[in-house]
N, C-alpha and C positions, 0 to 999 in steps of 0.2 A: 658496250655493243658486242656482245657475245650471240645473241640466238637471231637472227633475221627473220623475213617471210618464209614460209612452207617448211616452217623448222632449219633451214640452214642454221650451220655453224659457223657463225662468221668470223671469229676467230680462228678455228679452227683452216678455211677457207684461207685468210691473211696471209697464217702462217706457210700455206700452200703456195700462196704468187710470190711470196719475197723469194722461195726457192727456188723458184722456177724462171724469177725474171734476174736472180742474181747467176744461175747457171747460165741461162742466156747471155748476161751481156759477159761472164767472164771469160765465154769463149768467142763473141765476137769483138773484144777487144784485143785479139788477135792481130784480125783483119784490118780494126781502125789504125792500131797503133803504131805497126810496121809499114800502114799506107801514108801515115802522117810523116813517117823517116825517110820514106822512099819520095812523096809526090812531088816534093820542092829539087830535089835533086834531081829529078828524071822531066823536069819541066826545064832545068838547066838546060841538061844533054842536050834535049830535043832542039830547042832555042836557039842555043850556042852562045846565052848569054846571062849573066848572074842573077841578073833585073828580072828575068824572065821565072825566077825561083818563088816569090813572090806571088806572080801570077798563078804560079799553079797552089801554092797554098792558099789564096785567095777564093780563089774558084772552090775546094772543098768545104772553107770556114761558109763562104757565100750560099753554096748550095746545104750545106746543114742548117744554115740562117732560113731560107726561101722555104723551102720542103719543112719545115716545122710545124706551118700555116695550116698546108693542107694535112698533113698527118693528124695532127689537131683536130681537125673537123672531122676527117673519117674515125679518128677515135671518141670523138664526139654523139655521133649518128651512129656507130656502127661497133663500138665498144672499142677496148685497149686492144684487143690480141689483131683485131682485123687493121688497126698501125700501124703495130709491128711491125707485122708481117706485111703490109703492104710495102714500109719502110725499107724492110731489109729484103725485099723482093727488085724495090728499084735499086738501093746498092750494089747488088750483082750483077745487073746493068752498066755498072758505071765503072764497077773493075773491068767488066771485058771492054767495052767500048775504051777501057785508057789501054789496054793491053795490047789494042787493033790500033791504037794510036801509036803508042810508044814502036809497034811495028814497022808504021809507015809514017815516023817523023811526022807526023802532023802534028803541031803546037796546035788549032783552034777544037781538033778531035780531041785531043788532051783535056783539053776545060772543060769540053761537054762530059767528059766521063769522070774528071774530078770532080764536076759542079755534083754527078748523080752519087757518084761515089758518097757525095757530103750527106746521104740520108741513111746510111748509119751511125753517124754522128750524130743527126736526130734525135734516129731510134732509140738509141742508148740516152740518152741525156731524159725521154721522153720515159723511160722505163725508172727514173726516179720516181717522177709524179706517181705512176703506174703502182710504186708499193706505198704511195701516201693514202693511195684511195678509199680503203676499208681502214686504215688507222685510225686509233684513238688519238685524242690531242696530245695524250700522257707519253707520246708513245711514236710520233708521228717523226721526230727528229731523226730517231731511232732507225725505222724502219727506213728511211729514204734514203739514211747515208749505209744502210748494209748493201742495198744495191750497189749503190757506188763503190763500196769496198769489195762488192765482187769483180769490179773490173779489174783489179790488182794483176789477179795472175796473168790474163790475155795481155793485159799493155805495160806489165814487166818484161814479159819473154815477147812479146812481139815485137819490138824497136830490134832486140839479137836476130830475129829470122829476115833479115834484111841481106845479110849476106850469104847467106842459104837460097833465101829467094831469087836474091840473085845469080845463085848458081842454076837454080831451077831455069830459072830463063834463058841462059844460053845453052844448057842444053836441050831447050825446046827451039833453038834458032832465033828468040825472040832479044831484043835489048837486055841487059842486065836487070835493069830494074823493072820488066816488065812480066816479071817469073813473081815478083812481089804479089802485084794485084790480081795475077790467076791464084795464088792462094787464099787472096782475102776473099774471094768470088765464092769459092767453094765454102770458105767458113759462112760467110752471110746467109748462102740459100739455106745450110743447117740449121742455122739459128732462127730462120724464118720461118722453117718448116717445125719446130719444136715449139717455140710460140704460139702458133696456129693450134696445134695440138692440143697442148699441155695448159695451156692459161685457160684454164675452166672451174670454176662459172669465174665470166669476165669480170676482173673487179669495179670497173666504173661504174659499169650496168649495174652488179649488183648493191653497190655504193648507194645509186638510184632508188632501190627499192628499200634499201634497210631508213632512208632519207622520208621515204614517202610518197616520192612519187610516183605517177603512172606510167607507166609503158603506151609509147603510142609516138606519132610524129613529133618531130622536134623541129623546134623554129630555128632558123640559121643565128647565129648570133655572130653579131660584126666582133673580127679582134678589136678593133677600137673600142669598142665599149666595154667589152671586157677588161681591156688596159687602163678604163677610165674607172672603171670599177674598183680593181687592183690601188689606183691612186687615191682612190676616196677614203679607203679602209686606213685605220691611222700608223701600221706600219706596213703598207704597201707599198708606199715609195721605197721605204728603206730597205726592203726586199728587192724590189724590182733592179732598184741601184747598184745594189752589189752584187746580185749576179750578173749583170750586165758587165761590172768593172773588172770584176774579179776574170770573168775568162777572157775581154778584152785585152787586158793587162799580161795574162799569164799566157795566152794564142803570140802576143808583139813579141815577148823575150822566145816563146821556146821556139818557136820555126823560123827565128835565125841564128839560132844557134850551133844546127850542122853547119850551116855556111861559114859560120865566126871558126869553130872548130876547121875546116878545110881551108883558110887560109894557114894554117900554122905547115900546111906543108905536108907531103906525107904521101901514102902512094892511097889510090881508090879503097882500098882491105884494108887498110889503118884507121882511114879517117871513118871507116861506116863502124868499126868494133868500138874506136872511142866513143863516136855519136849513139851507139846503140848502148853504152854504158850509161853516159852522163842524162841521156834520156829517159833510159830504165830508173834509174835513181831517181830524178822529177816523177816520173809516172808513178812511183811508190811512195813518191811526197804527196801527191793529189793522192790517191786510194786508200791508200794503207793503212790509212790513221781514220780514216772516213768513220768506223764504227764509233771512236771516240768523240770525233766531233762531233756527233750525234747527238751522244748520250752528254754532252756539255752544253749544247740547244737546248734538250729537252730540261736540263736541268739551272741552268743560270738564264738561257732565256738567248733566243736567235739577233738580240740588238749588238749584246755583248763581241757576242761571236764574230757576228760582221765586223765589228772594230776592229778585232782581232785578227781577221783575214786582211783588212787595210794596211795594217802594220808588215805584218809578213809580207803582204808582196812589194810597199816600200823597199824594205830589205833586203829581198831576193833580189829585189832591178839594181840595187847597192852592190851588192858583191858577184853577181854576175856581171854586171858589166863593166867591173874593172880587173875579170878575169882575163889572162892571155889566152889564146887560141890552144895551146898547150896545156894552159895549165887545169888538167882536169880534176883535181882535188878541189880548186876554188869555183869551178864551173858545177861540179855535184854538189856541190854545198850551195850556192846559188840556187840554184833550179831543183835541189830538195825543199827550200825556201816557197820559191813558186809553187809549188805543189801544193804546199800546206796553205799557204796563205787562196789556192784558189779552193780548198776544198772546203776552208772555213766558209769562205764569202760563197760558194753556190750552196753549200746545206743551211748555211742559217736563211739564206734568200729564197732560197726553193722554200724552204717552211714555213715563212713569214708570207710567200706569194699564195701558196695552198690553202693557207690558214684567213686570207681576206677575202676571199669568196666561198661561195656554196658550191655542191654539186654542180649545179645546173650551169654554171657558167664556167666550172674548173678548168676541164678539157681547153679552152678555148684560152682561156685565159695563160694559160700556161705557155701552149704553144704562139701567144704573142709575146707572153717573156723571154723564149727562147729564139724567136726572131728577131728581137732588140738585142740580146747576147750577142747571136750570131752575126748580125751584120755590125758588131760594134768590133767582133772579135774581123771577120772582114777587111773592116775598115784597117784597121790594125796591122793587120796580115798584111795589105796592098803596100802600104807608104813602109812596110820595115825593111822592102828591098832597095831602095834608093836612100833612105835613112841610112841602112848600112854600106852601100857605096861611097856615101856624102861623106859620113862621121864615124863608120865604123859602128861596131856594134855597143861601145858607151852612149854615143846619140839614141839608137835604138833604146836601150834600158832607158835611160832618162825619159825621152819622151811616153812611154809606155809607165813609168813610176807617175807621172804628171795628171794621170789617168784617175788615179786615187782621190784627187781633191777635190769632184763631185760626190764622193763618197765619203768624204768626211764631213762634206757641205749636210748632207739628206740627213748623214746621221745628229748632226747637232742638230737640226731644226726639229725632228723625230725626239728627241731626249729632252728637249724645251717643252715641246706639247704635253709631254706626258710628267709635268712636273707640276704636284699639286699648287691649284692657284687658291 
């Protein structure tokens, strides 16, 4: 697939969006990832109570879950970049609106602006599909996990700008951690506004045309039939499964892990420099390696992979959760675990979901895979703060490890089918 309609270079072209959508999310990973360190702990504050930490991670995983739908469809009708941008237009919404919270102590203000906040997390997640779009099959692993590895640098150093941020906020008069999400606001509308710009010619549209199709009205297509679509294809289940499991799994351990870390004691500026280490570390376990997991998709094949992402995060819920609150050698070893093991199970899954339908259904379909992710990862999120009041954060791994054995269910039924009869 090299030369398109009216002479486009469509490789040429390809080569153009991975740049542009990996610059994108590296610097709104920023935003996401120091709002990830900050939201559970400043839904504490507000609160005044641990259970309450929970809820506000909740509210983010939930609204990146919700807001998928529709971003979907407008990148559907309306191409990739008008997504984005629409995506990462409502995210800056949702940092001021938590910043006007965090102001004025309102806990139910806080949700609404974590819940908006959740559609940069979307956005970014939606910017993988986004570099599948004009990809060759040969080539496709490749391309979706370099986005992902562009997020490295924003959600390495972003987890460290937490206590900056929070400097920022008092001396705007505001909460501590409410100097966090005036900086993720500002990076969002950036990145919204370089999207809009820069992603030309749109890749899905153009997708469209090198495919065959017309330009012209397009019929709404239900997520449900796109998801039923996805299940028909002989490894769509096994796609759908594991990314489903993999960010389920790796959302339950990492956003109680500040909390597990601040019980070990310590003054506010201890525990956010540790949490912003052990974090950093995880966040480099999901990105960092992404290019290679890729290029071992495209090369052994996306079933293998997800195995392999099942294991890892086995492992990571193993040694993280019999790590002390202290002990942050075995806590980055852990949740460098997590990382890898999520980065396997959402690129082999993301590839295997792309790869079971057409164009014409992608867009949609996709964002109903990222709706099942996200309200699995949700769900996950809600019960890990009474899970860890109950049982401590060993209960939390465990149950969160427990996670895995629909995913080892899909992939054996998946490896039977495709075994010459």
């Amino acid at each position: 697939m090299q030369q398109g309609l009216d002479g486009v270079d469509v490789a040429r072209v390809q080569r153009r969006t991975v740049g542009v959508l990996g610059g994108g999310v590296a610097l709104a990973g920023l935003g996401v990832t120091v709002g990830i360190t900050a939201g559970g702990l400043l839904a504490r504050d507000v609160a005044g109570t641990e259970t309450a930490s929970g809820l506000g991670t909740t509210a983010g995983v939930l609204g990146a879950a919700v807001l998928a739908v529709p971003l979907a469809r407008i990148s559907d009708s309306a191409g990739r970049r008008a997504g984005l941008a629409v995506g990462y237009g409502i995210s800056v919404a949702g940092a001021v609106v938590t910043v006007v919270a965090a102001a004025a102590s309102s806990l139910p203000l806080l949700l609404v602006g974590l819940f908006l906040f959740g559609a940069a997390t979307a956005s970014g997640l939606q910017s993988r599909y986004a570099a599948a779009d004009l990809a060759t099959a040969e080539r496709r692993g490749r391309d979706l996990s370099l986005v992902v590895w562009a997020t490295t640098l924003g959600s390495v150093i972003g987890p460290n700008l937490a206590l900056p941020g929070a400097g920022l906020g008092e001396a705007l008069g505001l909460p501590a951690l409410g100097g966090v999400f005036a900086l993720s606001a500002v990076v969002f509308a950036v990145v919204g506004v370089g999207f809009l710009a820069l992603l030309r010619p749109d890749p899905l549209l153009l997708s469209r045309r090198v495919g065959g199709q017309v330009p012209g009205p397009r019929s709404r297509r239900a997520t449900g039939a796109a998801l039923r679509a996805v299940w028909a294809a002989p490894h769509g289940p096994l796609g759908l499964v594991s990314v489903v499991v993999a960010h389920s799994v790796m959302v339950g351990v990492m956003v109680m892990t500040p909390l597990h870390i601040g019980h070990g004691g310590g003054t506010e500026d201890a525990v956010l420099r540790l949490v912003g280490v052990v974090i950093s570390i995880h966040v480099a376990g999901m990105y960092l390696f992404s290019p290679l997991v890729g290029m071992v998709v495209d090369r052994v094949g996306a079933p293998a992979v997800a195995a392999g992402g099942g294991l890892l995060l086995l492992l990571a819920a193993a040694v993280a959760g019999t790590a002390s609150p202290s002990d942050s050698v075995q806590l980055s070893v852990g949740l460098l675990l997590l990382g890898l093991g999520w980065s396997c199970g959402l690129i082999a899954g993301s590839a295997l979901v792309t790869a079971s339908v057409g164009p014409d259904l992608r867009a949609t379909a996709q964002g109903g895979t990222d709706l099942l992710m996200g309200l699995g990862a949700a769900l996950a999120g809600a019960v890990g703060g009474p899970l860890l009041a109950w049982g401590g954060f060993g209960l939390v791994s465990a149950v969160s490890a427990a996670l895995v054995v629909p995913l080892a269910a899909v992939w054996i039924r998946t490896a039977r089918a495709q075994r010459p009869r």
